[in-house]
C-alpha positions in Angstrom: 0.0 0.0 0.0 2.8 3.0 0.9 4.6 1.7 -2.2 1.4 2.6 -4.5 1.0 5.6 -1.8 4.4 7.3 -2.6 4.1 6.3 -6.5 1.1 8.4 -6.7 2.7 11.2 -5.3 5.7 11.2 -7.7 3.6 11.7 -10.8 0.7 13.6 -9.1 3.6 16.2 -8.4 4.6 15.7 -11.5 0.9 16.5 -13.3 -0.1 19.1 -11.1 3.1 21.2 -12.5 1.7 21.1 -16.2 0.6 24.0 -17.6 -1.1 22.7 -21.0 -1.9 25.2 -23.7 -5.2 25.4 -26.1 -5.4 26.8 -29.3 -6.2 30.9 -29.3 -8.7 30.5 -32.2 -11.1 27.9 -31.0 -12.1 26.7 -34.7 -7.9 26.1 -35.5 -7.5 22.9 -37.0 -4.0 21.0 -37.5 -4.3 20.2 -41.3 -1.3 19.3 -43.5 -2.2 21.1 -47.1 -1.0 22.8 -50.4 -0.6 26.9 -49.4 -0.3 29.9 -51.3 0.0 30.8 -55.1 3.0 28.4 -55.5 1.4 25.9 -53.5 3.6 25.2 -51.0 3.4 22.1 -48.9 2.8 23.0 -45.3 2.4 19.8 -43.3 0.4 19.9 -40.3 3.5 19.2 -37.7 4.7 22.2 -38.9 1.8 25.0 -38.0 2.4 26.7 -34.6 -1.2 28.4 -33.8 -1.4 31.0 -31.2 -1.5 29.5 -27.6 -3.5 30.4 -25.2 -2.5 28.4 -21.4 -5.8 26.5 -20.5 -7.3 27.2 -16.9 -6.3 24.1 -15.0 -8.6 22.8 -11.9 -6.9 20.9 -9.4 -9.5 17.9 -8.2 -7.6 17.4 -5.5 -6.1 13.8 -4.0 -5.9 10.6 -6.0 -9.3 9.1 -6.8 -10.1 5.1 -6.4 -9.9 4.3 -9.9 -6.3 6.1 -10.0 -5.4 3.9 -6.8 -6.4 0.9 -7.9 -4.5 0.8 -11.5 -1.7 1.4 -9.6 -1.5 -1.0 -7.0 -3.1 -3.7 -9.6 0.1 -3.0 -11.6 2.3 -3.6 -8.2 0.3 -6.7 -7.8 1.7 -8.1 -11.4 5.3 -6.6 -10.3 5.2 -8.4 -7.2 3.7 -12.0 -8.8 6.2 -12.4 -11.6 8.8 -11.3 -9.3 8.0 -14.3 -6.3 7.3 -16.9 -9.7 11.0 -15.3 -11.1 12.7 -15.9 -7.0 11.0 -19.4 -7.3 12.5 -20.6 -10.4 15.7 -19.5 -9.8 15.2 -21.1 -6.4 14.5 -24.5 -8.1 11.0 -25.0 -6.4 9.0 -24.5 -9.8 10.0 -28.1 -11.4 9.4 -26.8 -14.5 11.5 -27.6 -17.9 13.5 -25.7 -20.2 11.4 -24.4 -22.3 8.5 -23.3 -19.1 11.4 -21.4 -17.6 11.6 -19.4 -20.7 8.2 -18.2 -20.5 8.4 -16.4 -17.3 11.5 -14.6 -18.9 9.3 -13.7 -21.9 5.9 -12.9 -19.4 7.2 -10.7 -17.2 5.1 -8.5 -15.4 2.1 -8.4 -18.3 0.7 -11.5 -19.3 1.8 -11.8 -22.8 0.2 -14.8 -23.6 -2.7 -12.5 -23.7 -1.3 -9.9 -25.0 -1.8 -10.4 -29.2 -3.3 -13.2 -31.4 -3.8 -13.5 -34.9 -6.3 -10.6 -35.2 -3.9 -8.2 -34.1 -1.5 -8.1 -37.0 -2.0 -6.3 -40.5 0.6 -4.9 -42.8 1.9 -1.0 -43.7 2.2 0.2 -46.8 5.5 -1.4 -47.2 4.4 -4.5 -46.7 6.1 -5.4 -43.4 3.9 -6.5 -40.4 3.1 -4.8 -37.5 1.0 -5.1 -34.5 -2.4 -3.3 -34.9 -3.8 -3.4 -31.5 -2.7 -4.4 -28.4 -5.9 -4.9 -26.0 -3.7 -4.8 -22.8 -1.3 -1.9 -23.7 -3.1 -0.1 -20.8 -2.2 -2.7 -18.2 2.1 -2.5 -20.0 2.0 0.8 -19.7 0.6 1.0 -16.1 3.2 -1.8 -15.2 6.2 0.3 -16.7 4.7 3.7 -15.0 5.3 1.9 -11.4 9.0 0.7 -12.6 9.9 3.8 -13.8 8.9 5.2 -10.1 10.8 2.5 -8.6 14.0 3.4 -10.9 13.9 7.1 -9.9 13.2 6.3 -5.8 16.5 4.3 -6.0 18.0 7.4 -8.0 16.6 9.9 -5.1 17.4 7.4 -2.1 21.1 7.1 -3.4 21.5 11.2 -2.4 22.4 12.0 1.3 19.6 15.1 1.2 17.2 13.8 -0.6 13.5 14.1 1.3 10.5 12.4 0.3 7.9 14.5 -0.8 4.7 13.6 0.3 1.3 15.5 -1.2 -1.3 13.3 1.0 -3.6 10.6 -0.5 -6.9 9.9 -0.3 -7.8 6.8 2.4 -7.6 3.6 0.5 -10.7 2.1 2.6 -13.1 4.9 0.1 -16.5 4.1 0.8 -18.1 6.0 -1.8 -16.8 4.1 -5.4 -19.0 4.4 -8.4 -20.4 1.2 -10.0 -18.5 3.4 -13.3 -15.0 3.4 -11.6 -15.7 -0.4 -10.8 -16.5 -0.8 -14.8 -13.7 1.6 -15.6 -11.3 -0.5 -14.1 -11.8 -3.7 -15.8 -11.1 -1.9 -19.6 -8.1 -3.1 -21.2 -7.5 0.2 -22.6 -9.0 4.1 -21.1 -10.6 6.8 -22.7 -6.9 8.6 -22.8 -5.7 5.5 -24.7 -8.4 6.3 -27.1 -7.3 9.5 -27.4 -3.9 8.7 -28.1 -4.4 6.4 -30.4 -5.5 9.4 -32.4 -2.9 11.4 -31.5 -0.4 8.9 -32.6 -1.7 7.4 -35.4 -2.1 4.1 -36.6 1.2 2.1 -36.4 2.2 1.9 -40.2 1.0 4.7 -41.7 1.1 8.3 -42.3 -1.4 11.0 -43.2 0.5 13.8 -44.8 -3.1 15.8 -45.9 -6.1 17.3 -44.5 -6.6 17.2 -41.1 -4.0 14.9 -38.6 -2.4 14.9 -35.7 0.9 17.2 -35.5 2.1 14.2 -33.3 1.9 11.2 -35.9 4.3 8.6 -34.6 4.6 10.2 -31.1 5.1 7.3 -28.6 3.4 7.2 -25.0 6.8 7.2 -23.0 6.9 10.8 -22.4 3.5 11.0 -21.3 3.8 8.1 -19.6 6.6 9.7 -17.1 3.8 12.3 -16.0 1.2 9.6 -15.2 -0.8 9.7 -18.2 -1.4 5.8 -17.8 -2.9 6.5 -14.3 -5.2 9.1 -14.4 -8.8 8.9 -14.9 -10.8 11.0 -17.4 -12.0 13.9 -14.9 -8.5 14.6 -14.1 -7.1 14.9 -17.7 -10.4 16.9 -18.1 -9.4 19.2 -15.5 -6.2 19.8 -17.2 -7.4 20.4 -20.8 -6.2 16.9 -22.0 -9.8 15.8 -23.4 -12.8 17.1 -23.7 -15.3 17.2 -21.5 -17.9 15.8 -24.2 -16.8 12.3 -24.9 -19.0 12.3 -28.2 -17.2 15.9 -29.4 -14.6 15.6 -32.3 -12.5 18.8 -31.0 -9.3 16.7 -31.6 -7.0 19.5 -32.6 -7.7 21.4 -29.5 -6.3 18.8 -27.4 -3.4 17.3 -29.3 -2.4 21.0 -28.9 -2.5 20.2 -25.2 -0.6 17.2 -25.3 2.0 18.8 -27.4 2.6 22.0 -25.4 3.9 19.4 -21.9 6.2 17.9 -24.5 10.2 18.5 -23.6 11.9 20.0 -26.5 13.6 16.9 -27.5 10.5 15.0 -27.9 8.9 17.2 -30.1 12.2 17.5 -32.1 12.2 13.5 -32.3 8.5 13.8 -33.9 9.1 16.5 -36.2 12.2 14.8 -37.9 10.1 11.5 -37.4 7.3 13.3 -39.4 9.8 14.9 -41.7 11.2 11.3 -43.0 7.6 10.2 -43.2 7.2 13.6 -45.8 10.2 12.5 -47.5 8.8 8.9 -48.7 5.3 10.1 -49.6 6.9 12.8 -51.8 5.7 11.6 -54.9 2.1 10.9 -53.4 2.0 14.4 -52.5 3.6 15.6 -55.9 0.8 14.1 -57.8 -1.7 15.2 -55.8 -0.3 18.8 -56.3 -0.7 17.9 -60.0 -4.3 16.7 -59.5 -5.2 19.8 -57.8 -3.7 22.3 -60.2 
């Protein structure tokens, strides 16, 4: 419990530091298009709209649902960790090839991770995974990992002091049969979201409207808690909207762009940038068909 305590606190300090930004013009849209009388290409990872910082609302300590992802992710840290000490301990009895699933199912159950379904093809041909039902339950499992790799970091400095922002009682009486439902998704309404952000796995979309993060992976979100948080929270902060059924997209992948360190959005632009470079002639002949 004080381990999934303290993790919380690390990346609630973390969030509560984020000042997101929203577009100024509230009808902007990200869209990668064909400008001016010499119709140059302007892809949409290049457009910088005029910011505006989005009024954040603090909802205060951790909420059930945040609690429990995080402790059920300790729980699979803490299984494949005793199965791990028992194999090396000889007491499993199991052969070659059993011991070499554990090293391969560590702390997500890969087994049920992918089958069949989950695999198409780019555009080049070459496979790829096209959705993974339990990323949610990886990513949680890496968030409390990634705490446990910085509190050895922090414990290894003589003044180091924990910082403690006080949680929320983990006997909560009041839980919602929705944060009981909630819970048992493989995936969240933020992993919805940045699915969109990020694109599909594969493929690129170099016109019309699209994400100025194509190909953006979750890490860096990740290290701010993303994984944990439930939807009021990232509504609070301007991370989705409020309206599950809106389609204001480009609003918020503003949002998640403007927490972004500079070296993550320099990795996505020159990401982006080689993806422009092999649709060239795509986008050459649609200059053509436009003119």
């Amino acid at each position: 419990m004080r381990q999934t305590a303290c993790c919380l606190d690390y990346y609630l300090e973390r969030f509560k530091a984020l000042r997101p930004k929203h577009p100024l013009d509230k009808d902007f849209q990200f869209v990668g298009e064909f400008q001016g009388p010499e119709r140059r290409y302007v892809p949409s990872w290049q457009l910088k709209p005029a910011e505006n910082p989005f009024p954040v609302r603090d909802i205060g300590l951790s909420t059930w649902l945040e609690q429990q992802r995080v402790l059920r992710a300790y729980w699979r840290v803490q299984l494949c960790r005793e199965v791990q000490d028992a194999a090396r301990k000889g007491f499993m009895h199991w052969s070659v090839d059993g011991m070499s699933v554990i090293d391969l199912c560590c702390y997500v159950d890969i087994g049920n991770l992918l089958d069949d379904n989950d695999f198409d093809e780019n555009s080049y041909g070459e496979p790829y995974v096209y959705q993974q039902g339990t990323l949610l339950e990886h990513e949680l499992v890496e968030s409390v990992l990634h705490y446990e790799e910085k509190s050895k970091e922090k414990s290894m400095r003589p003044t180091s002091v924990p910082v403690h922002l006080g949680l929320a009682p983990f006997n909560i009486s009041t839980i919602s049969e929705d944060d009981r439902e909630v819970l048992g998704w493989h995936t969240s309404i933020t992993y919805t979201f940045f699915y969109r952000l990020g694109g599909r796995p594969g493929h690129h979309v170099p016109i019309g409207p699209c994400s100025p993060l194509q190909h953006v992976e979750f890490k860096p979100f990740r290290d701010l808690g993303f994984a944990i948080w439930s939807r009021e929270r990232m509504v609070a902060y301007g991370f989705l909207e409020p309206d599950a059924r809106s389609d204001q997209d480009h609003t918020y992948f503003l949002a998640w762009k403007s927490v972004l360190g500079h070296e993550n959005i320099e990795q996505v632009e020159q990401e982006n940038q080689a993806w422009d470079e092999r649709n060239a002639d795509r986008l050459r002949n649609r200059l053509l068909s436009q003119s």
